[in-house]
C-alpha positions as CSV (number, residue, x, y, z in Angstrom):
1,X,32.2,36.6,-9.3
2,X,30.6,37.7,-12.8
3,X,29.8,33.9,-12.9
4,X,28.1,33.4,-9.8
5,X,25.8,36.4,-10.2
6,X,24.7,34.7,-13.7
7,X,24.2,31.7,-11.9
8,X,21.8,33.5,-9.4
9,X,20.2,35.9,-12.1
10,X,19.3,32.7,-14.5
11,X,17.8,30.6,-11.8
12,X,16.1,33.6,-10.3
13,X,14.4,33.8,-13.7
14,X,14.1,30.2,-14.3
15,X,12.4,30.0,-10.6
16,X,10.0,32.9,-11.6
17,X,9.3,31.4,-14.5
18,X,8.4,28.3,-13.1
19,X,6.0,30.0,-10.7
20,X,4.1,31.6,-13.0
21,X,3.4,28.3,-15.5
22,X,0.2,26.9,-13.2
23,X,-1.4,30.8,-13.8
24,X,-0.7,30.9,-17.2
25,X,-1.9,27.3,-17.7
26,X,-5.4,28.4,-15.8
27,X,-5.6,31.2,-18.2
28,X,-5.3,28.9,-21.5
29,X,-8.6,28.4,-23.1
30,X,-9.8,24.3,-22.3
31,X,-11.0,22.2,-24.4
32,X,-10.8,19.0,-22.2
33,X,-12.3,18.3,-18.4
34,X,-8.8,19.3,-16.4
35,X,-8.3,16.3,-14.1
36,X,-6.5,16.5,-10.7
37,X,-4.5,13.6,-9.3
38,X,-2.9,15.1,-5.8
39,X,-0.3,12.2,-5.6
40,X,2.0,10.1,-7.6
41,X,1.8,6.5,-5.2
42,X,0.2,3.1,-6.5
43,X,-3.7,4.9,-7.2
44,X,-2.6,8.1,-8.6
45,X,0.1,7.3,-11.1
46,X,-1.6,4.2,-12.1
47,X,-5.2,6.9,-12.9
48,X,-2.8,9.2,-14.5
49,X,-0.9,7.1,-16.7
50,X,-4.7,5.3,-17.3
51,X,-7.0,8.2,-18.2
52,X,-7.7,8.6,-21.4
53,X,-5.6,11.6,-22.8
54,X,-8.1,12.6,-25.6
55,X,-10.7,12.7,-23.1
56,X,-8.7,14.5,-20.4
57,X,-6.5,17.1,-19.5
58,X,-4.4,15.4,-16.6
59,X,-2.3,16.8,-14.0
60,X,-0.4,15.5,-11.3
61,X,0.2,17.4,-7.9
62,X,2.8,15.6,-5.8
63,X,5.8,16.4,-4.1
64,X,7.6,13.1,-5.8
65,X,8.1,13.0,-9.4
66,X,8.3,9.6,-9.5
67,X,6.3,6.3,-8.4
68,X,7.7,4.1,-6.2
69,X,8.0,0.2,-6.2
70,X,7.3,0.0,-2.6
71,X,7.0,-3.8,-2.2
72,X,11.0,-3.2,-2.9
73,X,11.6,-0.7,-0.8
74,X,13.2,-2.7,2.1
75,X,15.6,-4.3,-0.5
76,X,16.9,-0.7,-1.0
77,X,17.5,0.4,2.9
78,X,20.1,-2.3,3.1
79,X,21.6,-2.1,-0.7
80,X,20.2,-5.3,-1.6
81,X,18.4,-3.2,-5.0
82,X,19.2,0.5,-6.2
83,X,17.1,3.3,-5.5
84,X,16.8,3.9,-9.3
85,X,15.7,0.6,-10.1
86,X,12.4,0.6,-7.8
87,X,11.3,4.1,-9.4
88,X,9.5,5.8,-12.1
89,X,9.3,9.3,-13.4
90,X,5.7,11.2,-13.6
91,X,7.0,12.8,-16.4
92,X,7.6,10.3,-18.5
93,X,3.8,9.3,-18.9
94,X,2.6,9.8,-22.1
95,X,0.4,12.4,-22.9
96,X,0.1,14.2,-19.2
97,X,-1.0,17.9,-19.0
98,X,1.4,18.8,-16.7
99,X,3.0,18.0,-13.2
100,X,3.8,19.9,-10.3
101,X,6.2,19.2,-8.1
102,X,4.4,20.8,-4.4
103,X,2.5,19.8,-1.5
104,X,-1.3,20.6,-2.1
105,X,-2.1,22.2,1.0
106,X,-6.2,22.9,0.6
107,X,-9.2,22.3,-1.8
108,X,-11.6,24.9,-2.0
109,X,-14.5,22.8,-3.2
110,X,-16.6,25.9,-3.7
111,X,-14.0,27.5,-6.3
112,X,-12.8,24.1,-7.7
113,X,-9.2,25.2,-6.9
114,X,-6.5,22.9,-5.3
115,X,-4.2,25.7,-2.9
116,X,-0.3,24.4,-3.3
117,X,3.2,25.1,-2.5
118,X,5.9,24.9,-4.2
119,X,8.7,22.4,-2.9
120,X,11.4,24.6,-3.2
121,X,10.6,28.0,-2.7
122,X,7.7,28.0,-0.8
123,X,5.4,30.0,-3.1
124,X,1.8,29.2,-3.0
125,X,-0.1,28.9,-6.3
126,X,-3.3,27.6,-7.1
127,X,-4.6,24.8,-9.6
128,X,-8.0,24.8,-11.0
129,X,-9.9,21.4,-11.6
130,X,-12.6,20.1,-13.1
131,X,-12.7,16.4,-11.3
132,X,-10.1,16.0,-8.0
133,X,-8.6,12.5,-7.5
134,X,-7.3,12.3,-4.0
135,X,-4.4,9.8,-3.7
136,X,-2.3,11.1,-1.6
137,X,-1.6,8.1,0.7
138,X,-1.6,8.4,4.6
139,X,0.5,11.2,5.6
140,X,-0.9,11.7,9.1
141,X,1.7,10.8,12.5
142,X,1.3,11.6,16.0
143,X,4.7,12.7,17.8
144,X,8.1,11.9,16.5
145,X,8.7,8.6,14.2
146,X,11.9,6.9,14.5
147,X,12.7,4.8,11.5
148,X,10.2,6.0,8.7
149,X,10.1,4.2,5.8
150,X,8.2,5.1,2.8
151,X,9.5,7.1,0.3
152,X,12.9,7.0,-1.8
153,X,14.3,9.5,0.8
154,X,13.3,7.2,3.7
155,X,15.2,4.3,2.7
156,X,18.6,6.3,1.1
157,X,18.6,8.4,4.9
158,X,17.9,5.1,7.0
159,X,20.9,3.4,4.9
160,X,23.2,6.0,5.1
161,X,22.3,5.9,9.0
162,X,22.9,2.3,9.5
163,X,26.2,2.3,7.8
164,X,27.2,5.3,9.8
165,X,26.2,3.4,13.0
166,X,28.6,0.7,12.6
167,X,31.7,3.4,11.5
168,X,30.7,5.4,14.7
169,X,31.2,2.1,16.8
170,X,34.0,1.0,15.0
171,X,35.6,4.1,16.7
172,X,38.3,2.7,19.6
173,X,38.0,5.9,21.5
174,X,33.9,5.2,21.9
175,X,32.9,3.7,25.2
176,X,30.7,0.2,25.0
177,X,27.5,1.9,26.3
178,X,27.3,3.9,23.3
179,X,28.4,1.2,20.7
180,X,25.6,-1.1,22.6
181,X,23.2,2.3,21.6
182,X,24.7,3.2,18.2
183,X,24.0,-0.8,17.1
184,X,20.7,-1.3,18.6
185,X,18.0,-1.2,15.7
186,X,14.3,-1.4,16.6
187,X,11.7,-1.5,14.2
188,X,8.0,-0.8,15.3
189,X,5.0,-2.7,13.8
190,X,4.6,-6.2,13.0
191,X,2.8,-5.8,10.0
192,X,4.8,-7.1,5.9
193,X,6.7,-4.1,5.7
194,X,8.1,-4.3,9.0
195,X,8.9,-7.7,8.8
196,X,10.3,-7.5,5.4
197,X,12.7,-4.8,6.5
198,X,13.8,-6.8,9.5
199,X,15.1,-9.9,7.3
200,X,16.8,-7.6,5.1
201,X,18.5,-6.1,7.7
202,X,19.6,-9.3,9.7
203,X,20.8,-10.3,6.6
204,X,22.6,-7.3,5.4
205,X,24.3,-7.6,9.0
206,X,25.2,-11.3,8.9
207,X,26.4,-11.5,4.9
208,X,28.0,-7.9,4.6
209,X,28.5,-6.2,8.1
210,X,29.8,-9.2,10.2
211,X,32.7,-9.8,7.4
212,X,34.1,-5.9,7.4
213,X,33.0,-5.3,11.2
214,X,34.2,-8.7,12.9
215,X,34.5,-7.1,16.8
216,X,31.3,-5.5,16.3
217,X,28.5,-8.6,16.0
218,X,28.1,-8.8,19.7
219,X,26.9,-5.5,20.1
220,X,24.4,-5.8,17.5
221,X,20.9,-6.2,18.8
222,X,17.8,-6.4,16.3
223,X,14.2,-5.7,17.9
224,X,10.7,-5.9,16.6
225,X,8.1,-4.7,18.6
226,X,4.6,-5.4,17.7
227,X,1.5,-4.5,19.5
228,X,-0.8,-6.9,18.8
229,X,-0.3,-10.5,20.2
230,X,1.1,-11.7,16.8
231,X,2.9,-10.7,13.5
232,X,1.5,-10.4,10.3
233,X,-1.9,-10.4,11.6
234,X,-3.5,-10.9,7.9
235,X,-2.1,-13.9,7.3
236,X,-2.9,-17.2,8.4
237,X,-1.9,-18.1,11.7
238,X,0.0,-20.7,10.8
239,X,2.5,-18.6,8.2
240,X,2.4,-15.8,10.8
241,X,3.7,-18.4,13.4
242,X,6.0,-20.0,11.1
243,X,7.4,-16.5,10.7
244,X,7.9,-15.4,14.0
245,X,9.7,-18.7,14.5
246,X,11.7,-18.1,11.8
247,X,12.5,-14.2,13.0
248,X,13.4,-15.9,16.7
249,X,16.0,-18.6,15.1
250,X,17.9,-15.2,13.7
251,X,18.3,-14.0,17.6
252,X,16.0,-11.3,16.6
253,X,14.0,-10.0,19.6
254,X,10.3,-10.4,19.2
255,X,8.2,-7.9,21.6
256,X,4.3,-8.6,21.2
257,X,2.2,-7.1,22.8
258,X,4.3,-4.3,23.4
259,X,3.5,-1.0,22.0
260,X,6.0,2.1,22.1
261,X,4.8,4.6,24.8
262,X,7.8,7.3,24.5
263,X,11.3,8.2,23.3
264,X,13.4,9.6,26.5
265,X,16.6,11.1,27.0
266,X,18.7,9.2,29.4
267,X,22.7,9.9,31.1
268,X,24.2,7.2,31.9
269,X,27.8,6.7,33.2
270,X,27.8,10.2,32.0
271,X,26.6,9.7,28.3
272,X,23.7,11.1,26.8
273,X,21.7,7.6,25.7
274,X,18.5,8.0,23.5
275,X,15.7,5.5,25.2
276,X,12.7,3.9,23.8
277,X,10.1,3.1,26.6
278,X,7.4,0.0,26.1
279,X,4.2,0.1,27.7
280,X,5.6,-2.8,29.2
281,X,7.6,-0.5,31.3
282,X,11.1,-2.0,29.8
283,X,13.9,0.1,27.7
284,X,15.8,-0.4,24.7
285,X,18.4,2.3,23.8
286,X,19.1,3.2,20.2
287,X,20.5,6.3,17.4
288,X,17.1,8.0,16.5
289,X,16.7,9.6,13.2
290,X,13.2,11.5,13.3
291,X,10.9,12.1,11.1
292,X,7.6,13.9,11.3
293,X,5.1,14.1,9.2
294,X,1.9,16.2,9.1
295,X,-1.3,15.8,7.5
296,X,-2.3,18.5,4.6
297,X,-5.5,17.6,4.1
298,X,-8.4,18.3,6.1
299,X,-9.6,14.6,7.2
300,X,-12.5,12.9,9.2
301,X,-10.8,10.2,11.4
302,X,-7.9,10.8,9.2
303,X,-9.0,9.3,5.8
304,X,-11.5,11.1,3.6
305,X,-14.6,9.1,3.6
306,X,-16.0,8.0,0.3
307,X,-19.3,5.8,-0.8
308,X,-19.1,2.9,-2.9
309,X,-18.5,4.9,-6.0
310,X,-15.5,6.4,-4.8
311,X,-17.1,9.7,-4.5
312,X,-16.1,12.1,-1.7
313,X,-20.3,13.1,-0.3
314,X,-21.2,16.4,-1.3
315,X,-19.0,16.9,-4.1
316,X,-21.7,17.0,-7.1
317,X,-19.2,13.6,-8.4
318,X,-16.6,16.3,-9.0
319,X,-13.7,14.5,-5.9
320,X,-13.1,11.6,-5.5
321,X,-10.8,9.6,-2.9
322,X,-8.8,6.5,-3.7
323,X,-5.9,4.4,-1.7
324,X,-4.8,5.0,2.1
325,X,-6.4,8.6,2.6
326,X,-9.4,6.8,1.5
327,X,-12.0,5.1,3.9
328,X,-15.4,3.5,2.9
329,X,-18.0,3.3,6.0
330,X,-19.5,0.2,4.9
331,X,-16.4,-1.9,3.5
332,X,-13.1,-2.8,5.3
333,X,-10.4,-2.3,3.4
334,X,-6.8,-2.7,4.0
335,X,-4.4,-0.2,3.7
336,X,-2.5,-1.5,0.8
337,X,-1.4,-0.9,-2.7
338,X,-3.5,-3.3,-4.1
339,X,-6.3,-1.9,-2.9
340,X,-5.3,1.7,-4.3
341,X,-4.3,0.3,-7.5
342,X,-7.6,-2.0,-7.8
343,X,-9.4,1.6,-7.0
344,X,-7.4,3.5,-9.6
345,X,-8.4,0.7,-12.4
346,X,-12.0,0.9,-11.3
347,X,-12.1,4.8,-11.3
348,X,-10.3,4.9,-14.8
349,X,-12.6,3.1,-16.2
350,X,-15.2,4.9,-15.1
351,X,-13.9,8.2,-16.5
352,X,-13.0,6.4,-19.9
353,X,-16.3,5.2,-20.4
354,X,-19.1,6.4,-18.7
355,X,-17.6,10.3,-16.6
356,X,-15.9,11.3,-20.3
357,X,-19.9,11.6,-21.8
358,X,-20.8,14.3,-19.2
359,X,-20.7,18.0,-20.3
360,X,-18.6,19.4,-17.2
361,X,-17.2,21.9,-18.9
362,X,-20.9,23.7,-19.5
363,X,-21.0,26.7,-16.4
364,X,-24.6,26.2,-16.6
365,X,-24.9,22.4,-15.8
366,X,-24.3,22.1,-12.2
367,X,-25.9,18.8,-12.0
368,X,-24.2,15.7,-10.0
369,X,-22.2,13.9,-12.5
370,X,-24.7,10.7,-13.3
371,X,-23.4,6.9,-11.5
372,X,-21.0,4.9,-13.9
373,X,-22.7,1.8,-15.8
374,X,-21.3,-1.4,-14.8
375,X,-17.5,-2.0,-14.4
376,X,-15.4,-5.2,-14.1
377,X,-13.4,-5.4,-10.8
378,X,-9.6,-5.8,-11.4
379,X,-8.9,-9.3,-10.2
380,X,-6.1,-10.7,-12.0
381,X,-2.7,-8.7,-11.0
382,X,-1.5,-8.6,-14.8
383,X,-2.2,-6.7,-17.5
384,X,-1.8,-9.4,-20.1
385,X,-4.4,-11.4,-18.2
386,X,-6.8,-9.1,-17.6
387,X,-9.5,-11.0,-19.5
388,X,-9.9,-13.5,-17.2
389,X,-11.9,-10.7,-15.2
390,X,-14.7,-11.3,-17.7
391,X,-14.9,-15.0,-17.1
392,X,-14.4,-14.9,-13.6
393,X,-15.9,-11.9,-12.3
394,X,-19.5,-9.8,-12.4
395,X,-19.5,-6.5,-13.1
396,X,-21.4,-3.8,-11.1
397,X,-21.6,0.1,-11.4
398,X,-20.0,-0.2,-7.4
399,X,-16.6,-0.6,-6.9
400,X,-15.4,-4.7,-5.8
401,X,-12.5,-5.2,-4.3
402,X,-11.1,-9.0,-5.0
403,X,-8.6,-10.9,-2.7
404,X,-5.3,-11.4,-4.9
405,X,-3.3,-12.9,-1.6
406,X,-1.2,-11.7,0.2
407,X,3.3,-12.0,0.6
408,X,5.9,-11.5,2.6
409,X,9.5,-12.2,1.9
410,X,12.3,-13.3,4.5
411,X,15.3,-12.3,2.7
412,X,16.6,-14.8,0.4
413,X,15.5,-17.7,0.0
414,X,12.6,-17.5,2.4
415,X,9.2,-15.9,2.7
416,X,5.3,-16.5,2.8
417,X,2.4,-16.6,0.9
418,X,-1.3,-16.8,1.8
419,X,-3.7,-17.7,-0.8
420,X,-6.2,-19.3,1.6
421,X,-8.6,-16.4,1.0
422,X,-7.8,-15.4,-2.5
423,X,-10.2,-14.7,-5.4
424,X,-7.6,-15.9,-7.8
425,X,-8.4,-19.1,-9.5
426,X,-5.5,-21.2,-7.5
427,X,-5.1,-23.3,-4.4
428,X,-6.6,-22.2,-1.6
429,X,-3.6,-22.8,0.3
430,X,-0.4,-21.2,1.9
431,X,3.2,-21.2,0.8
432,X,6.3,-20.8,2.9
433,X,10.2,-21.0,2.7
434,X,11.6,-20.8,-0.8
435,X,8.4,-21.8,-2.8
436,X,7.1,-18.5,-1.8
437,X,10.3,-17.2,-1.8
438,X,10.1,-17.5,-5.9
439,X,6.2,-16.5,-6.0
440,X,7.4,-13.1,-4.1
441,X,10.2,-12.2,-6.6
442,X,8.7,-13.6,-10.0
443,X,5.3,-11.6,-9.2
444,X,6.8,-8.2,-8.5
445,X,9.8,-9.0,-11.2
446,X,6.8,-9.4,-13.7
447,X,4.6,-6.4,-12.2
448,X,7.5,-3.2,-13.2
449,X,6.4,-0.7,-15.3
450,X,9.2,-0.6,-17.6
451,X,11.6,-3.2,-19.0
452,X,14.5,-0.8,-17.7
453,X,14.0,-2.1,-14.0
454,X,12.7,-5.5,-15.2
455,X,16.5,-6.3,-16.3
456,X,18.1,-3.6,-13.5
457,X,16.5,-5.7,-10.4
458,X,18.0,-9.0,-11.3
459,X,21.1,-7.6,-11.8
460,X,21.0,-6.2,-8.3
461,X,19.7,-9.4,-7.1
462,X,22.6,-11.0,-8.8
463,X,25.5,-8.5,-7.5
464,X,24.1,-9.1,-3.9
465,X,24.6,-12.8,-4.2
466,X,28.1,-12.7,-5.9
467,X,30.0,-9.5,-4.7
468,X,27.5,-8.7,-1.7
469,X,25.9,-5.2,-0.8
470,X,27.7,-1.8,-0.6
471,X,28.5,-0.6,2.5
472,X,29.2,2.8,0.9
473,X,28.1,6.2,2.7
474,X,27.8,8.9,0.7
């Protein structure tokens, strides 16, 4: 008993204390321009780890403390990678300011104060902020989401509700309408991610599942709905046909223009059976695990609208918007993580060099913070060959967003590439099978942040091959 109340009397303290660090940080005297990054994806971490520490005092907001490898995150749904090995820590960027693990919940732009919550305990606290880099990714559904997967904690809980599909229909006692129900997967959108997800789950069922549940493989039923009238509509049409013919070979039910228009409750032969309805006016019954998020940011058509600068309108140059919460009214862009991590480059830059020379620390200069000088667009995807941007690219003060191509894999051993439109000095051409099944894994092999996961992925890669997946559920 005496040990349990010191439990709950240290991390009583420990929480208080904790809730009282972003007050007594407010009240320490600055010497540096306090940047905000609300978010740890593909823009945020990559400005945070990027901004020049002597020039800034950075701070993340985000309810993750860690980046996420998301190109791998359908590898770790089926136990093809680790969830360690696609993920890494906030803290451990050199030189941050601080981070804080909440959920920014409202920016009073008047007061320069970002209004969070703490993940844990619910306390509300607020951050002050010279500049405000919003990257906090899309977080904006309508209704009730189904199979969810974007974070760390989307891919362990899909996983762990796969494997404990196939042990519920392994049950004797259970009658065939609900193993048809408990093995029927459906996975909505026929965009990479989608798709990628879909071959690693055909083939986590075919190489792991069929071997330890045998009397099970007729039930399963895979379904991708998409829609549009095709799959992968960025590609080329031929590599999104190619695809599709590819995902029909696996017995893998293709819907296309065939969008979701509910999730119903159904009793048959006396059991309670979960129903997806298509606009199409056919069913497919399934095990829903529900997600739902809301949006915390007040948004205009749900992305905050930028100019070509990055700048949020109205802010004086003090926020600025990068990555999926982002929209430009005059330039396109897709939703993707090179995009946000392009925009994070450009931004950091801008800070570093040109943003760093303005006084906005002075109370008395409420001027708008003066347009960046010219900045080189990040074309090449690598670090180390960066300075081919200066030989192949113009700068301009406005952000330019360059073509790298674009990948999907098809579990192993297959996959496409489309380099048609690239700005990349290569073949305007497309790849498919396993030529682009080696661009896919030596590119985002090569692209980790730390040499940890560039030797822990090929080991997983390796185990899967040799000894197969774990079909663990804990």
């Amino acid at each position: 008993m005496k040990t349990s109340s010191f439990v709950r009397h240290f991390t009583s303290s420990h929480v208080a204390l904790s809730q009282s660090t972003p007050s007594a940080a407010a009240a320490e005297p600055q010497t540096k321009p306090r940047v905000i990054v609300l978010g740890s994806g593909w823009g945020g971490y990559t400005m945070a780890s990027r901004l020049s520490k002597s020039h800034y005092d950075v701070r993340v907001i985000s309810p993750a403390n860690h980046f996420l490898f998301t190109p791998l995150l359908p590898s770790t749904a089926v136990g093809t990678l680790e969830f360690r090995a696609i993920q890494e820590p906030v803290r451990t960027i050199k030189g941050l300011g601080h981070y804080y693990m909440a959920k920014g919940r409202e920016v009073d732009l008047e007061n320069k104060i970002v209004k969070c919550e703490d993940l844990y305990k619910g306390v509300k606290f607020d951050v002050a902020y010279d500049y405000l880099i919003l990257a906090a990714g899309m977080k904006r559904l309508e209704g009730v989401v189904v199979f969810f997967l974007k974070h760390l904690y989307h891919a362990r809980q899909i996983r762990n509700r796969i494997l404990e599909c196939f042990e519920r229909a392994s049950n004797p006692t259970i009658p065939d309408i609900q193993r048809d129900r408990l093995l029927s997967f459906i996975v909505v959108g026929g965009g990479p991610t989608s798709c990628e997800f879909m071959s690693e789950l055909h083939e986590f069922i075919n190489d792991d599942v069929a071997s330890w549940y045998p009397d099970l493989v007729p039930h399963i039923k895979l379904t991708l709905v998409e829609a549009g009238p095709g799959i992968l509509g960025s590609f080329d049409k031929s590599l999104s046909e190619y695809y599709l013919k590819e995902l029909e070979k696996k017995n893998i039910d293709v819907r296309l223009n065939t969008a979701v228009a509910g999730i119903d409750e159904r009793y048959i032969e006396n059991e309670q059976i979960t129903v997806a309805r298509f606009k199409d006016g056919s069913e497919v019954n399934f095990a829903p695990v529900k997600f739902i998020a809301n949006s915390n940011l007040a948004l205009e058509r749900d992305r905050v609208v930028i100019d070509d600068y990055l700048r949020v309108p109205g802010t004086k140059g003090r926020v600025f918007a990068i990555g999926d919460c982002a929209v430009n009214p005059n330039e396109n862009l897709p939703p993707t993580a090179t995009v946000a991590e392009q925009q994070a480059l450009y931004l950091t830059e801008c800070f570093n060099k040109y943003y760093s020379k303005f006084d906005v620390l002075n109370e008395k200069n409420d001027d708008d913070v003066p347009l960046p000088g010219d900045v080189l667009p990040a074309l090449m995807p690598f670090a180390g060959l960066r300075f081919l941007d200066k030989i192949l690219c113009h700068a301009s003060p406005k952000f330019q967003y360059k073509n790298r191509g674009a990948m999907a894999s098809m579990g192993f051993g297959g996959g496409v590439t489309d380099l048609k439109s690239t700005d990349l000095p290569s073949p305007k051409t497309t790849l498919s099978g396993y030529a682009s099944f080696l661009v896919w894994r030596s590119t985002y092999l090569t692209k980790q942040l730390s040499l940890q996961n560039m030797i822990l992925i090929p080991m997983y890669w390796f185990k899967a091959i040799i000894f197969g997946r774990d079909i663990s559920r804990f």
